[in-house]
Steps between C-alpha positions, in 0.01 A plus 500: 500500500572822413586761775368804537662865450315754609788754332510300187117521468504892569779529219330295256172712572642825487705355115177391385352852623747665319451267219130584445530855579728552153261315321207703585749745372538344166137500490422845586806582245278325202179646608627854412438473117147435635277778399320495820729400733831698353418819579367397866834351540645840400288732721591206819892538338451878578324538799792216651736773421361765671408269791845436560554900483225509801643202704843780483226774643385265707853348656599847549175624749509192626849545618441855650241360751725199515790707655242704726321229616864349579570821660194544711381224607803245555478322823133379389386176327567491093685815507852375652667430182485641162347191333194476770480829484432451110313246533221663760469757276452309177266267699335831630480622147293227403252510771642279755589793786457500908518824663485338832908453379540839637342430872811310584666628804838493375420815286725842557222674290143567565279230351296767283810551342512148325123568440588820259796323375313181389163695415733749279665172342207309375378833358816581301528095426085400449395832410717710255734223361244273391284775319858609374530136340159498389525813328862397326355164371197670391662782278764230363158283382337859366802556281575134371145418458461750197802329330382162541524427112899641523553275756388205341667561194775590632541133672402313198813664323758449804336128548507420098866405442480321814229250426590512122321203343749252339358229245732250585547543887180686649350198648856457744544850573200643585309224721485580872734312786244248582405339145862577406624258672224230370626647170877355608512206347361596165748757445753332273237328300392886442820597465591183236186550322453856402938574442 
């Protein structure tokens, strides 16, 4: 009998993860010369982009209330160390806060203080930085949505010399990873037949 790894399981899961995660790729890569789907992919492509601008925003505030809270409010639970202090604040930023945090008799401060500091947090966090993403992905849909035509084009011409057919060889090349490998065997009859 076999025995069994616990770490050799968690590799082969996170491989086969990986694995399946690049061919959704390769899938998502074909679908742009869709005519639906292409320019959809373009407008997600986009609005990726300037999500990863906001996450920069978003790293920054989060690190000026990081060092404040660090500042302030040390000696109490989830704010001793820089990467609780984070992660009370993330957690806080999506809904999961305690004020009662700030009751703890260890604080130097007055407990209304952490009150305001959390209360002006999840404002600046929940409040103004989500309508600020909201209103970024909505103008980058606005503008790409009227060029939706350009778009698609514009991926049918990058995506043509790729997937250019071949007469002799199209049935190898262009069959995805699954049947591909059911094709295996037949490939140097294929090969012998049409050279």
């Amino acid at each position: 009998f076999a025995v069994y790894d616990e770490k050799k399981f968690l590799n082969m899961t996170l491989i086969t993860g990986l694995y399946m995660a690049i061919q959704w790729t390769r899938i998502v890569f074909i679908f742009r010369v869709n005519s639906f789907i292409g320019p959809l992919l373009n407008i997600i492509y986009s609005m990726l982009i300037e999500i990863l601008k906001f996450i920069v925003i978003y790293v920054l505030i989060m690190a000026i209330f990081c060092t404040c809270g660090r500042l302030f409010f040390t000696p109490i639970n989830g704010f001793d160390s820089d990467s609780d202090t984070f992660l009370t604040l993330f957690s806080a930023s999506l809904g999961s806060f305690d004020f009662t945090i700030f009751n703890s008799p260890q604080m130097t401060l007055s407990s209304e203080y952490g009150y305001y500091f959390l209360i002006v947090f999840l404002i600046v966090s929940n409040i103004v930085l989500l309508n600020f993403i909201i209103a970024i992905l909505s103008n980058t849909y606005a503008q790409l949505k009227d060029v939706n035509k350009a778009l698609y084009l514009n991926e049918v011409v990058k995506v043509r010399n790729i997937f250019e057919y071949d007469k002799y060889y199209m049935s190898i090349v262009a069959l995805f990873i699954p049947l591909n490998y059911l094709f295996l065997p037949v490939v140097p009859f294929v090969i012998f037949l049409k050279s």
